[in-house]
C-alpha positions, 0 to 999 in steps of 0.5 A: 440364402435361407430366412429363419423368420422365426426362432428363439435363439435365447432358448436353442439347445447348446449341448451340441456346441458345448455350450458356445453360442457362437459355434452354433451361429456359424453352423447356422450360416455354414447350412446356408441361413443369412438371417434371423428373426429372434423372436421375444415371448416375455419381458422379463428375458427380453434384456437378455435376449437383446444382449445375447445376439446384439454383436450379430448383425445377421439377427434381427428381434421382436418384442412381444408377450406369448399369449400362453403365460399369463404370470407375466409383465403385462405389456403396455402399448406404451412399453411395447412402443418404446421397446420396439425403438431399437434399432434391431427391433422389426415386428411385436410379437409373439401375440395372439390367442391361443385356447388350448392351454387356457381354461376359464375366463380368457378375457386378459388374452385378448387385451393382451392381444389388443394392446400388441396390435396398438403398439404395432400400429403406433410404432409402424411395425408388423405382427407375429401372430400365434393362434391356437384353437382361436380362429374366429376369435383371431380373425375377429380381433384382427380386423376390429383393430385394424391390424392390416394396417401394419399387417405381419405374419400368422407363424407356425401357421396350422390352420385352415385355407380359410383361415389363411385367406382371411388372414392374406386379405389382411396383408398377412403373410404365412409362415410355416414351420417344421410342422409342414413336414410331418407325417400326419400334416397333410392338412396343413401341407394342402395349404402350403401348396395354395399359399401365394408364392409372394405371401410364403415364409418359413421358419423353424420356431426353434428350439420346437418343432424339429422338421423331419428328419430331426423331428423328436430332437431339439429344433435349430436355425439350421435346420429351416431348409428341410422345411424350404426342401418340403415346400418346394416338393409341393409347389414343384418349384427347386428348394433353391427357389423357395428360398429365394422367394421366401428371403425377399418375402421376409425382408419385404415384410420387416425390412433389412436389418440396420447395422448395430455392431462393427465387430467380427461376429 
């Protein structure tokens, strides 16, 4: 059984499903995938997003604000909290810091940062960290909120060795996406091969980052066992073992999912 431990199911293209969600769902669990992890970015789509996958006991949520849009609601610790009750909700985020996008003063993203970090501690939930061009400053807010007392997950991880220890000794697991499989991440894919094994998700971050064979079209759940596939390559291990590894990792990290729904989805 395979993890998506991060996509944005909300977001997936359709065309390939004439628009049916559900027809998408069981391609999904047809390539193997048995779990989810759909991923919030704002709040204004959160309510949407819940109703969308809530008859699908096989999709778990967060709630969090990308830290890229800043004509947002701008979550409380208080919101966050009492969002994160549901009983699907396993992690805050997306959060962090992400400098590429971002000109000028970006002091109002790291208290966004700050405040995801609180309500994760105050709710007992793990993170998903997003980070771009952002490492010292990531690292530095981490530790100075004491986020490795919940720890999480650095997604789409495409930083350095360095940064991934930093974050590991901060009970951070990496993630990694369709990224690992492209042609010029060689980088990147040095890291994959040193990552702890027990430390290790992978993801596809859909609809972004198509892996390779599919990279340049729109990204799907289904396609989180092309970057098991890689990784396995690496570690010299079967891809079947990588996603074994990378399965109990996930459910280590946030938990298995609490039944909502008893009907036939």
């Amino acid at each position: 059984m395979l993890v998506d431990s991060h996509c944005h199911l909300d977001r997936v293209d359709l065309s390939n499903y004439d628009g049916d969600f559900d027809a998408m769902i069981r391609a999904t669990r047809g390539a193997g995938v048995g779990h989810m992890l759909c991923v919030s970015i704002d709040l204004e789509s959160y309510p949407a997003m819940l109703d969308l996958v809530a008859p699908y006991d096989d999709i778990s949520i967060s709630v969090g604000v990308h830290p890229n849009d800043r004509d947002r609601e701008e979550p409380t610790v208080e919101r966050l909290v009492d969002l994160a009750a549901h009983p699907r909700n396993v992690a805050i985020g997306e959060t962090g810091l992400d400098y590429y996008r971002t000109e000028g003063d970006v002091e109002w993203q790291r208290q966004r940062f700050r405040n995801h970090i609180r309500a994760a501690r105050a709710a007992g939930k793990p993170l998903i960290i997003h980070t771009r061009e952002a490492r010292e400053d990531t690292i530095a807010i981490l530790r100075e909120e004491s986020a490795a007392d919940v720890g999480g997950v650095m997604h789409c991880f495409t930083e350095t060795w360095d940064m991934a220890q930093q974050a590991l000794a901060m009970n951070f697991y990496i993630s990694f996406s369709g990224i690992v499989t492209f042609r010029n991440a060689a980088d990147l894919r040095d890291v994959a091969a040193q990552v702890p094994l027990d430390r290790l998700l992978i993801e596809t971050d859909s609809p972004y980052l198509a892996p390779v064979p599919y990279r340049g079209k729109p990204n799907e759940p289904r396609y989180v066992g092309k970057v098991a596939e890689l990784i396995a390559e690496l570690r010299g291990l079967e891809p079947d073992e990588v996603a074994r590894l990378s399965t109990a990792n996930y459910f280590e990290l946030f938990g298995r999912p609490t039944p909502v729904h008893t009907g036939a989805a």
